[in-house]
Each structure stands twice: as C-alpha cells, then as structure tokens.
C-alpha positions in Angstrom: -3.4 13.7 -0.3 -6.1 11.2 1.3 -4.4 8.8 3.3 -5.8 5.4 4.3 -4.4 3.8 7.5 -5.3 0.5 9.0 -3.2 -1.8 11.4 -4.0 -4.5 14.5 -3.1 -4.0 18.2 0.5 -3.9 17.1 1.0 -0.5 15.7 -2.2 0.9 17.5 -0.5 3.6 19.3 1.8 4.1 16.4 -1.3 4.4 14.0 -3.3 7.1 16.3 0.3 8.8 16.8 0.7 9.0 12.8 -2.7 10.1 12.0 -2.5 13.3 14.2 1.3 13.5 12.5 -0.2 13.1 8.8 -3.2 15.4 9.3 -1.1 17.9 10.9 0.8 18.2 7.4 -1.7 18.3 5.2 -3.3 14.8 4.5 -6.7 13.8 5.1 -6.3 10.8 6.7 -9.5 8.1 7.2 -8.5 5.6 9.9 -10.1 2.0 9.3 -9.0 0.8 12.8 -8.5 -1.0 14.8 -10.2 1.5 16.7 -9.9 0.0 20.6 -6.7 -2.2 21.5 -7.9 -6.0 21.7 -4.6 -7.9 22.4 -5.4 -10.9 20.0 -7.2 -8.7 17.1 -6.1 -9.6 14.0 -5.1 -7.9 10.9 -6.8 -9.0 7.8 -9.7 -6.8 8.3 -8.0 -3.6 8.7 -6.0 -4.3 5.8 -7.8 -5.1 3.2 -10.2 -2.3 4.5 -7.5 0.1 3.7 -6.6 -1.7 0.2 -10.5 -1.5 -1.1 -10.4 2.6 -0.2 -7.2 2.9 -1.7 -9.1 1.4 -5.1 -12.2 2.7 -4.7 -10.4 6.2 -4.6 -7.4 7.0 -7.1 -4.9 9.1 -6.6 -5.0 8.3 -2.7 -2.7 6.0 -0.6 -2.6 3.5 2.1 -0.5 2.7 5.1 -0.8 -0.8 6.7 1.1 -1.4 10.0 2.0 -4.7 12.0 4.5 -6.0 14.1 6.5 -6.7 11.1 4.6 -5.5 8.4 4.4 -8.6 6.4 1.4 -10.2 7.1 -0.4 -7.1 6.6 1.5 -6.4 3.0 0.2 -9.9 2.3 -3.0 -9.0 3.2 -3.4 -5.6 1.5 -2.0 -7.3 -2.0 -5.0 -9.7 -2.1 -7.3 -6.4 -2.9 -7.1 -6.7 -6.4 -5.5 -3.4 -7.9 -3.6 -2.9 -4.9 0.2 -3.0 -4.6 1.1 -2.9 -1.4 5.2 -3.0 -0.7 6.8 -3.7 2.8 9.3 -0.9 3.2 12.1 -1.4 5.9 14.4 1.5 4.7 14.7 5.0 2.6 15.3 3.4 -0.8 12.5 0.3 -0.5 9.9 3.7 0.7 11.0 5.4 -2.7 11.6 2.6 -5.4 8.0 1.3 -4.5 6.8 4.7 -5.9 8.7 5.2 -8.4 9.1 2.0 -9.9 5.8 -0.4 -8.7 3.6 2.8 -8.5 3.0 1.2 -5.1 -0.4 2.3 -3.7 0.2 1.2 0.2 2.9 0.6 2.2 3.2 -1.9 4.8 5.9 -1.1 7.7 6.9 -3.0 11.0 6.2 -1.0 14.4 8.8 -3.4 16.1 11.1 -3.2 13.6 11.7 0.6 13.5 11.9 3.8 16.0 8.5 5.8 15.4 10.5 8.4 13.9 12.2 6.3 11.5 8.7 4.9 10.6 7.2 8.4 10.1 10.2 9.4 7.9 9.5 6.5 5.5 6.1 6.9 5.3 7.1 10.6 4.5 9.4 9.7 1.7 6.9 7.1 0.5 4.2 9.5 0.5 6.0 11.9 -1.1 7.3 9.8 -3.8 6.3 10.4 -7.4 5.3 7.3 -9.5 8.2 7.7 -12.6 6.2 7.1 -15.1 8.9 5.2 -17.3 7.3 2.9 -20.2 9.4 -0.4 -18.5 7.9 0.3 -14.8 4.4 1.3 -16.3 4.7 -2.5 -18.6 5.8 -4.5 -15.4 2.5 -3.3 -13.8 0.2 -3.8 -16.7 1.9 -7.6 -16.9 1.2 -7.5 -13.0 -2.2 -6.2 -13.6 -3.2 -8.7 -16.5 -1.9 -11.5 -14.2 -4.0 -10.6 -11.1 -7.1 -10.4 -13.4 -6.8 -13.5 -15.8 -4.1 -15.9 -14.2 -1.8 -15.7 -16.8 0.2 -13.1 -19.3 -2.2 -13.4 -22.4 -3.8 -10.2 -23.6 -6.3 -11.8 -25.8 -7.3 -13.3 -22.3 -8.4 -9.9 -21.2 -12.2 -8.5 -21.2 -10.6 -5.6 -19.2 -10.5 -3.4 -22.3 -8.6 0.0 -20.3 -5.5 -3.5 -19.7 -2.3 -2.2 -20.6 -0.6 -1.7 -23.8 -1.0 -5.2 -24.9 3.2 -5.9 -25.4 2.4 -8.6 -22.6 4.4 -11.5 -24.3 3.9 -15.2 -23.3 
C-alpha cells in the first residue's frame, strides 16, 4: 500500500521512526515533511499535502501526526474527498475503516507510547472498508455535502455522486 505521512515538529522523530517501520513491512511510504525540525513549524502545510496525495491517488492512505492529532485531522478534512479520523485507541483505528472508509488518520505523539501509535496505525492500515450499503450512504451524504452545501441530489453536477437516496 502507498502510504502518505506528513506531521510538524511534534511527531518529527516519530514520523522518520514510522517511515523506516512502514517501509520495512511492505508500504511505500512518500514523506511530505516536515523534513528539518523548526520548533514553531506549523502543521497545515504538511497536512493537507498528505490529504491532496491521498486524493490524487486511490486506493492509498494517509497518516497525519501532531501533538494531539487534532488540528492536523482538522486540517487534512478541509482537502475535499478526504476523511481524515483522529484515532486514540484500537476500535476508533478500525471503525474509521470500516465504517467512514477513512482515508487518513490523524494520531497524537504526546498522547500515546510510539509503540501504541505504530500499532494503531497498523490496525488502521490494515483495516478493510465494509462495504455495507448504510456506511457507503453516510459517505455519499457526506460527500454531496462537502461538494454542494447541502443534502439535495438534484444539486449535484458531480454525476459519479452517490446513489441519489440523499433525502432532505
């Protein structure tokens, strides 16, 4: 899988540490910094730099790291087409797969060991999307939202939106 990675000088060691880890299993990983440690960087960059590969290339994830991961999972979700979900535990790493087809994940360095960190990004990684027609319509609703401000399909020129059950 191709992994994206971004974070600011508060997961930089984490995020150099985790992309040896992830290429070492198997991932290509592209890092999109920070690439030096500047004290008072800040995040918005790296993550939306990670959230427009993660678009431009489907099928491939992203991993956004911060102190406490939610300014960069704020940061990720204004891509549009990206759904980023701040994971702080096993279940938040899976559901966002399975049930928000997340496409990054946003974790705290201070908030976790790096092992426990590496473990959900694991499960996340690993983590199929379900593919059940309730998840898959929360999504297109989500999706028809982020592209025309409200839940009207006749509102959409986006002609691959959804399944068109959006209701008002």
């Amino acid at each position: 899988m191709h992994v994206h990675i971004g974070t600011d000088h508060a997961g930089f060691e984490l995020k150099n540490r985790l992309v040896d880890s992830l290429t070492a299993k198997g991932h290509e990983v592209t890092d999109h910094g920070a690439h030096t440690f500047e004290k008072l960087d800040d995040y918005p960059p790296f993550c939306t730099a990670v959230g427009e590969a993660v678009v431009a290339e489907p099928g491939s994830l992203g991993v956004v790291i911060g102190g406490s991961g939610n300014g960069e999972q704020i940061a990720a979700n204004k891509v549009r087409g990206v759904r980023a979900a701040l994971v702080w535990n096993e279940d938040t790493a899976k559901l966002a797969r399975e049930h928000n087809d997340a496409n990054v994940i946003s974790v705290g360095a201070r908030q976790h060991t790096e092992e426990e960190l590496e473990h959900l990004i694991d499960l996340f990684l690993a983590e199929p999307f379900s593919g059940d027609e309730r998840h898959q319509r929360r999504i297109d609703l989500v999706g028809l939202y982020e592209r025309t401000g409200g839940y009207d399909p006749s509102a959409d020129g986006d002609s691959a939106a959804g399944s068109g059950s959006a209701g008002a």
